[in-house]
C-alpha positions in Angstrom: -11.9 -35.4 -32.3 -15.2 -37.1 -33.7 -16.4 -37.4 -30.2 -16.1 -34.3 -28.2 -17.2 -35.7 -25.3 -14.9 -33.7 -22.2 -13.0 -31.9 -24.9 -12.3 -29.1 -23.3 -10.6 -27.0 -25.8 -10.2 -24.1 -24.2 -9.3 -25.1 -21.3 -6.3 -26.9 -22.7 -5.2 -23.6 -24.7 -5.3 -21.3 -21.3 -2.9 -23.8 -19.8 -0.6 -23.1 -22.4 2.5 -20.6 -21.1 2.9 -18.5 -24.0 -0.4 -15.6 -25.5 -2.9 -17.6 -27.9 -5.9 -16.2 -29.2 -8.6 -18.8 -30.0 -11.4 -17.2 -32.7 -14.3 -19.2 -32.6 -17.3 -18.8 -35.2 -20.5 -20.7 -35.3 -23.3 -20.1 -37.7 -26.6 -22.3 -37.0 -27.0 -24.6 -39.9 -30.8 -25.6 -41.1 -31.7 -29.4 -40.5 -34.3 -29.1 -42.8 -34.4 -28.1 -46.7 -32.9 -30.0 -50.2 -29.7 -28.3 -48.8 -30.0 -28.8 -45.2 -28.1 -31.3 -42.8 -30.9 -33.9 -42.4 -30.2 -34.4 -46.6 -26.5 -34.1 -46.4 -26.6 -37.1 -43.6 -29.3 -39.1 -45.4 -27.1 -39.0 -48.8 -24.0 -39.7 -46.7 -25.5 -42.7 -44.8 -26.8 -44.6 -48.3 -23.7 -43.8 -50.0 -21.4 -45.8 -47.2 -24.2 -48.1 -46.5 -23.8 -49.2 -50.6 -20.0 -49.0 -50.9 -19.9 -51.4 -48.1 -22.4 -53.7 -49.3 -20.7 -53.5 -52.6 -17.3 -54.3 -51.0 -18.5 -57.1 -49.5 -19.6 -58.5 -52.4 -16.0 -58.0 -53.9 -13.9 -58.4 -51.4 -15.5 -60.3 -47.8 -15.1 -56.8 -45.8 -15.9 -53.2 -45.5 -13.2 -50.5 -45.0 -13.0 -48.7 -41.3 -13.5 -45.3 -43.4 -16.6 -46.4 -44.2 -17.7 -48.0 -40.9 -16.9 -44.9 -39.6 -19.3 -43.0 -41.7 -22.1 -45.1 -41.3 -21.6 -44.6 -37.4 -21.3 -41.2 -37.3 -24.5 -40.5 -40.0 -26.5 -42.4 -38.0 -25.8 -40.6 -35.1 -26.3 -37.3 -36.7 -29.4 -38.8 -38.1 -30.6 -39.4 -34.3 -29.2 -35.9 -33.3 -32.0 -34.8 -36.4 -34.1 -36.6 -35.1 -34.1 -35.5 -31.5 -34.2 -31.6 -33.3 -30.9 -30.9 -31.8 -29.5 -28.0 -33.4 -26.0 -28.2 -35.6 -23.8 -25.3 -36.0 -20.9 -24.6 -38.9 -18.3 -23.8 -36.5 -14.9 -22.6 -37.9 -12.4 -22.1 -35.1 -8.8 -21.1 -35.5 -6.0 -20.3 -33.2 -3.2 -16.8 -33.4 0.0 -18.0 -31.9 1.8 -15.0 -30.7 5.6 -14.2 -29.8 8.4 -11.5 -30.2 10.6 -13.2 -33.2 9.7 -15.4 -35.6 12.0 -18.5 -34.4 10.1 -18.7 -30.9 6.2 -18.2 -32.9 7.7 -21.0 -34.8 8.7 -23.4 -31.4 5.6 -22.2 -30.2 3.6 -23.4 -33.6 5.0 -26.5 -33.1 4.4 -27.1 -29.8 0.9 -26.1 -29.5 0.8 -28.9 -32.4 2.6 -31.5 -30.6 0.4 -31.1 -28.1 -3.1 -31.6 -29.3 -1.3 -34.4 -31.7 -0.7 -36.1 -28.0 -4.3 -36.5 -27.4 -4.9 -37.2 -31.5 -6.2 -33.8 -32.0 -4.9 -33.0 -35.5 -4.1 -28.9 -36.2 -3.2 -27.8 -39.3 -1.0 -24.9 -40.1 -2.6 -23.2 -43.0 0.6 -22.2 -45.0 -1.5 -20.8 -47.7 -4.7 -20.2 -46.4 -4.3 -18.1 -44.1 -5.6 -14.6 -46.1 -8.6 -16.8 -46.9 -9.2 -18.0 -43.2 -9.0 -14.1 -42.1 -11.9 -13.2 -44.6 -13.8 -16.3 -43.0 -13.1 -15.1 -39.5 -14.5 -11.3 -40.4 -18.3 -10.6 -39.2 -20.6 -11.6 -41.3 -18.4 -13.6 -43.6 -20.2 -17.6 -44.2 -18.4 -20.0 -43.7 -21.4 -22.8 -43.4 -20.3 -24.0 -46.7 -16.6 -23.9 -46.7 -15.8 -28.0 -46.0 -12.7 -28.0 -45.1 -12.0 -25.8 -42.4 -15.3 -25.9 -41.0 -16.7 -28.2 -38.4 -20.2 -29.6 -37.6 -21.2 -29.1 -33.8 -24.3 -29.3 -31.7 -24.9 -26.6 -29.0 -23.8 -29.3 -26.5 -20.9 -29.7 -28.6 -19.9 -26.1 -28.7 -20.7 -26.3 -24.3 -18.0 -28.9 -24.5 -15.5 -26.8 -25.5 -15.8 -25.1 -22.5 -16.6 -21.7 -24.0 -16.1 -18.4 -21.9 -16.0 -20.6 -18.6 -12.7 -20.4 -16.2 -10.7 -22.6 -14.0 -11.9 -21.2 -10.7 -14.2 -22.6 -8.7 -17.2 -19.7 -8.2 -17.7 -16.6 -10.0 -16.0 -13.4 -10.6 -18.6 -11.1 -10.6 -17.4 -7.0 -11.0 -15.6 -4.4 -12.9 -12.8 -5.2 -14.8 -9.1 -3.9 -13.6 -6.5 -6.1 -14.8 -4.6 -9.2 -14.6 -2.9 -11.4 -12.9 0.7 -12.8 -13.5 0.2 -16.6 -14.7 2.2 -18.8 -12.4 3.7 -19.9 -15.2 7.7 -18.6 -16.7 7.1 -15.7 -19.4 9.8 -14.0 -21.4 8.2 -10.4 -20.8 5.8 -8.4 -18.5 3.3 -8.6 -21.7 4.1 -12.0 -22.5 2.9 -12.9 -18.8 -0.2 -10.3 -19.1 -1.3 -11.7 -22.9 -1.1 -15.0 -21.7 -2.8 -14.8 -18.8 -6.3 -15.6 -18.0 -6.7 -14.5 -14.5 -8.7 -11.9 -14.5 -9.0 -9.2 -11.8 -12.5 -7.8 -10.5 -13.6 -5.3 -8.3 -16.9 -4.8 -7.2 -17.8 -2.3 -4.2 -21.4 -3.6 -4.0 -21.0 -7.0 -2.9 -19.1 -5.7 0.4 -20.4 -5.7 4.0 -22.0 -9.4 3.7 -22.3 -11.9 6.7 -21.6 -15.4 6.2 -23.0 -18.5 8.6 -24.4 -16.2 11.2 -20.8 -14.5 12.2 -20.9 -11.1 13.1 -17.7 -10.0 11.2 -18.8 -9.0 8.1 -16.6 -10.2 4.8 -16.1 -5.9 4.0 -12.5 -5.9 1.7 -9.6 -4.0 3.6 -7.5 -3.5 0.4 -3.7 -2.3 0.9 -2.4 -1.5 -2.9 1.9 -1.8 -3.1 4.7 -1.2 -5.1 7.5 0.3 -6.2 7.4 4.2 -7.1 6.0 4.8 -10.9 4.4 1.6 -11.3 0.3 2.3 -10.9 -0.5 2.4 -7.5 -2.2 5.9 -7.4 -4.0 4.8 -11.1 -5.4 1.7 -9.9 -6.9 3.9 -6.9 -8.3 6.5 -9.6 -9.8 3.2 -10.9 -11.6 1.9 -8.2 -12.7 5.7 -7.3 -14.0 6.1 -10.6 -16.0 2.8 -10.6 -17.7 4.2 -6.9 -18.7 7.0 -9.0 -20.3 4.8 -11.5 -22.1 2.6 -9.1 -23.6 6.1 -7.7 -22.2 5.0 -4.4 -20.7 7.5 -1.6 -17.5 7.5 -0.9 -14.3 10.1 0.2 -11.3 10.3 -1.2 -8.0 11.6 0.4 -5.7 13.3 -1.8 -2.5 14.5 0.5 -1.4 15.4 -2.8 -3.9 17.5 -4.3 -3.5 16.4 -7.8 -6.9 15.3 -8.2 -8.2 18.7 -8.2 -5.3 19.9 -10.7 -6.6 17.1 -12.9 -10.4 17.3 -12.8 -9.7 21.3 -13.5 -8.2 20.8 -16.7 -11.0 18.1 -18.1 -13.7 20.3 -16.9 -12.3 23.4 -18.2 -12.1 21.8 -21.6 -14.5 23.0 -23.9 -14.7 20.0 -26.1 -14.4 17.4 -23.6 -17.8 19.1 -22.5 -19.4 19.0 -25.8 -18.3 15.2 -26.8 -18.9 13.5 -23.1 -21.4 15.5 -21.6 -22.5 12.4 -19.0 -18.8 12.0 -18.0 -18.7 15.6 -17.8 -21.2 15.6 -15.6 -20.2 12.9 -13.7 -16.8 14.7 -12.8 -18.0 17.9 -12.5 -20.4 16.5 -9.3 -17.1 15.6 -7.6 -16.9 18.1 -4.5 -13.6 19.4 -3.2 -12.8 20.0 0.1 -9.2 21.8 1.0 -8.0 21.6 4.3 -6.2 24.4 3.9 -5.7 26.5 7.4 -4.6 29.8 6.0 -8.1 29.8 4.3 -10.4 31.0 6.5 -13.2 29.6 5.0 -12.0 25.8 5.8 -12.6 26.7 9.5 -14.9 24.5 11.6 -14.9 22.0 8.3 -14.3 19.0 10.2 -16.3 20.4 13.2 -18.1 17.1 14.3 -21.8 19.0 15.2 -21.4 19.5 11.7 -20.1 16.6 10.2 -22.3 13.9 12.2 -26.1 13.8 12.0 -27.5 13.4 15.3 -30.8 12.7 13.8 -30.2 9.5 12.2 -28.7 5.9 13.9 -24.8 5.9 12.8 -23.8 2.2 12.6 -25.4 -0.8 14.4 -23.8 0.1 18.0 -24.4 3.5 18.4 -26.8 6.5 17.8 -26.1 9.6 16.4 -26.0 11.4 19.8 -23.5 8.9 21.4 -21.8 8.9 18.8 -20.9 13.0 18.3 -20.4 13.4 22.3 -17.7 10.2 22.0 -16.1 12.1 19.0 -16.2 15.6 20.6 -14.5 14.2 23.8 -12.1 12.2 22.4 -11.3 15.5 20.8 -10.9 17.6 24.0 -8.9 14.6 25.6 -6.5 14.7 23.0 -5.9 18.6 24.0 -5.8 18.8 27.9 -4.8 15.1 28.5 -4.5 15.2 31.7 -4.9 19.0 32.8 -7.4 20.1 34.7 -9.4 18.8 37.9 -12.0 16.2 37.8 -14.4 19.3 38.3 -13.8 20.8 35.3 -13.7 17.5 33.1 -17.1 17.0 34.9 -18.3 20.4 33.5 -16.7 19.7 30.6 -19.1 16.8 30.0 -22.1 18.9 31.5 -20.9 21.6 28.3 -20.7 19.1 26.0 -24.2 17.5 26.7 -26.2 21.1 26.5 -24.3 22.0 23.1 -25.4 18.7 22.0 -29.2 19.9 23.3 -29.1 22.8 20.8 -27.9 20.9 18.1 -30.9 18.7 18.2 -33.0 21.6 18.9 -31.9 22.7 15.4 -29.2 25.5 16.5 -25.9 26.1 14.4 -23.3 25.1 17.3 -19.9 23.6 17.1 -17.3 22.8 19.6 -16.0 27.1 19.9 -19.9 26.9 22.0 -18.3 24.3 24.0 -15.4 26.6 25.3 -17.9 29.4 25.6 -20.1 27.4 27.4 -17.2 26.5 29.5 -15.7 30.0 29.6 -18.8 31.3 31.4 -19.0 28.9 34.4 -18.2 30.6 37.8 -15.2 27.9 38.9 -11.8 29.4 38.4 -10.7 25.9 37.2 -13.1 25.2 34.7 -12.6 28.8 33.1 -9.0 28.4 33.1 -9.6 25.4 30.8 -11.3 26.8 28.3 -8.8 29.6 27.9 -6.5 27.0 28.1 -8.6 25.0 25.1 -9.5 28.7 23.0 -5.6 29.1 23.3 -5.0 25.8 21.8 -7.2 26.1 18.8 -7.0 30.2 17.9 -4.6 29.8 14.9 -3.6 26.2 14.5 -4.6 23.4 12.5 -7.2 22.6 15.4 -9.2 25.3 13.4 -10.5 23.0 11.2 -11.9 21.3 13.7 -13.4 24.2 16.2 -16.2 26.5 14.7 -19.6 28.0 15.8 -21.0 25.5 13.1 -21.5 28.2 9.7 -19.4 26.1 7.9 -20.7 24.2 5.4 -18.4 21.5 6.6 -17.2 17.7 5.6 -20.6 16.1 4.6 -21.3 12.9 2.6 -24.0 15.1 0.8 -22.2 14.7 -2.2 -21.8 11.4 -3.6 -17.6 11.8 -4.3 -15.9 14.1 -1.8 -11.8 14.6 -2.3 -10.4 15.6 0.5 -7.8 17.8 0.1 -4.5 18.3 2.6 -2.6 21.9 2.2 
């Protein structure tokens, strides 16, 4: 339209329920110059300005076309004025679809429509090869009249240019779609034609709003059928951790991730044509919890695992925070054997293992049945050969060690946690 006041053009194109592609090229066009605009819009105005003056003469009125002119140039010559600055804007629209009645209904339509709100689009029949060439980078089009368009930067703003429908921002890394809520034909149909993108972004988490103490930290649940992406789209959002240089652990009951990482790392070429991704993956470190390997005992020995040096979480210190841990551990074995005496010395076991761990001793939770093991009541004794009975060759031997395994730390930046 000559005014493109609230013209939002693309926002009237993403409504539309079938995939269209709007190009939009704008080269900035001098004002000034024998060629430039403020010329162009001089000439322009004293050529209407004398054909209606002359038609008054002959006739008693001016034509509308040349009202029109005269309105518009004077306006541009205000715009010039004001050193606003103009633009040769060429923008053209790709109707897709999967047979060439419906591109034709959909042609038609998407006509129709802007012909509603007298918008006129023109189907270049035979123009189209030259309109592709314009379209290329680098190609000028600033003198090509008439498919090309004279807009301000405001003008171009009106359009509504890269801005969306949703109220706030999407700020992250880009993982897909979602399906328009409108009727498509085909799964791509609905993802070409849809414009709501899909962001994640793990560094915007953990964020209190108004003074609550809840914190706004996602809890994402990903579901579907069997073959359909679910296990990608967490290889995504793992991937993008790593490239945030954020820490994070990954289970893998699986174990494919290792079978996977293997055969990039232990390609030769890969190495030599990605060396930073190369090194990205190959600072992933695998842990296997794999009980007929010895070496895996103790790794998820908690006087390994938690720091008692530094504050874990807001409620709790390091300290409280292991001896919880270690006796929600042991409560999980006896339950309910044993006299109040020997959970009592339990407790007193737990506390002096916890002692040399500050004191900067290697100790794990085998001490604690030691420590427990040579105590002179029958009862408490009993207990800890009840508890070394327990752990000696089960899967309780990943958790119970004398602490020399290098066990499940967040050293690493991306741990994958393995399940045998």
């Amino acid at each position: 339209p000559e005014n493109i006041t609230g013209f939002h053009l693309f926002r009237l194109v993403q409504n539309m329920s079938y995939p269209i592609d709007i190009n939009l090229k704008a080269h900035y066009y001098k004002s000034e110059g024998i060629y430039g605009l403020a010329t162009r819009a001089s000439q322009s105005l004293k050529t209407a300005s004398n054909n209606v003056e002359e038609r008054y003469q002959a006739e008693g009125f001016s034509s509308s076309k040349d009202d029109k002119t005269i309105e518009i140039a004077e306006v541009l010559n205000d715009h010039i004025s004001e050193k606003k600055n103009f633009f040769s804007t060429l923008v053209t629209f790709t109707v897709s679809a999967e047979d060439i009645e419906t591109l034709h209904d959909r042609v038609a339509n998407l006509i129709e429509s802007f012909r509603s709100i007298d918008v006129n689009i023109v189907k270049p029949i035979g123009e189209q090869k030259r309109l592709f060439y314009y379209d290329l980078m680098g190609s000028d089009v600033s003198q090509n009249r008439y498919w090309v368009q004279l807009l301000t930067s405001e003008g171009i703003g009106e359009l509504l240019f890269a801005v969306n429908q949703q109220v706030g921002s999407n700020i992250g890394f880009y993982i897909g779609r979602g399906a328009p809520k409108t009727v498509a034909n085909s799964t791509q149909d609905a993802l070409d034609s849809s414009k709501r993108l899909v962001f994640f972004n793990p560094l915007i988490t953990n964020e209190i709003l108004d003074g609550s103490t809840s914190t706004t930290s996602p809890n994402i649940m990903i579901t579907g059928k069997t073959g359909r992406g679910k296990s990608y789209l967490t290889k995504i959002i793992l991937k993008i951790i790593q490239l945030s240089n954020a820490k994070a652990i990954y289970f893998d009951p699986k174990q494919e991730m290792r079978k996977w990482y293997s055969a990039v790392l232990n390609d030769q070429t890969f190495k030599a044509d990605y060396p930073d991704e190369y090194t990205l993956l190959n600072n992933v470190r695998f842990v296997t919890l794999d009980v007929s390997d010895k070496t895996n005992y103790g790794v998820l020995d908690p006087f390994i695992v938690i720091d008692v040096r530094h504050t874990m979480g807001q409620t709790q210190s390091g300290e409280e925070s292991l001896k919880a841990t270690v006796q929600e551990i042991f409560k999980q074995i006896y339950r309910d054997y044993g006299s109040l005496i020997a959970e009592t010395e339990l407790d007193l076991a737990i506390n002096k293992i916890i002692q040399k761990r500050q004191a900067g001793e290697t100790v794990g939770m085998l001490d604690v049945i030691e420590e427990l093991a040579q105590n002179e009541d029958e009862d408490v004794k009993h207990l800890a050969k009840f508890l070394s009975g327990k752990v000696t060759r089960s899967s309780l031997s990943l958790v119970f060690s004398h602490g020399e395994s290098e066990g499940l730390k967040l050293n690493n930046r991306i741990t994958i946690l393995e399940t045998a």
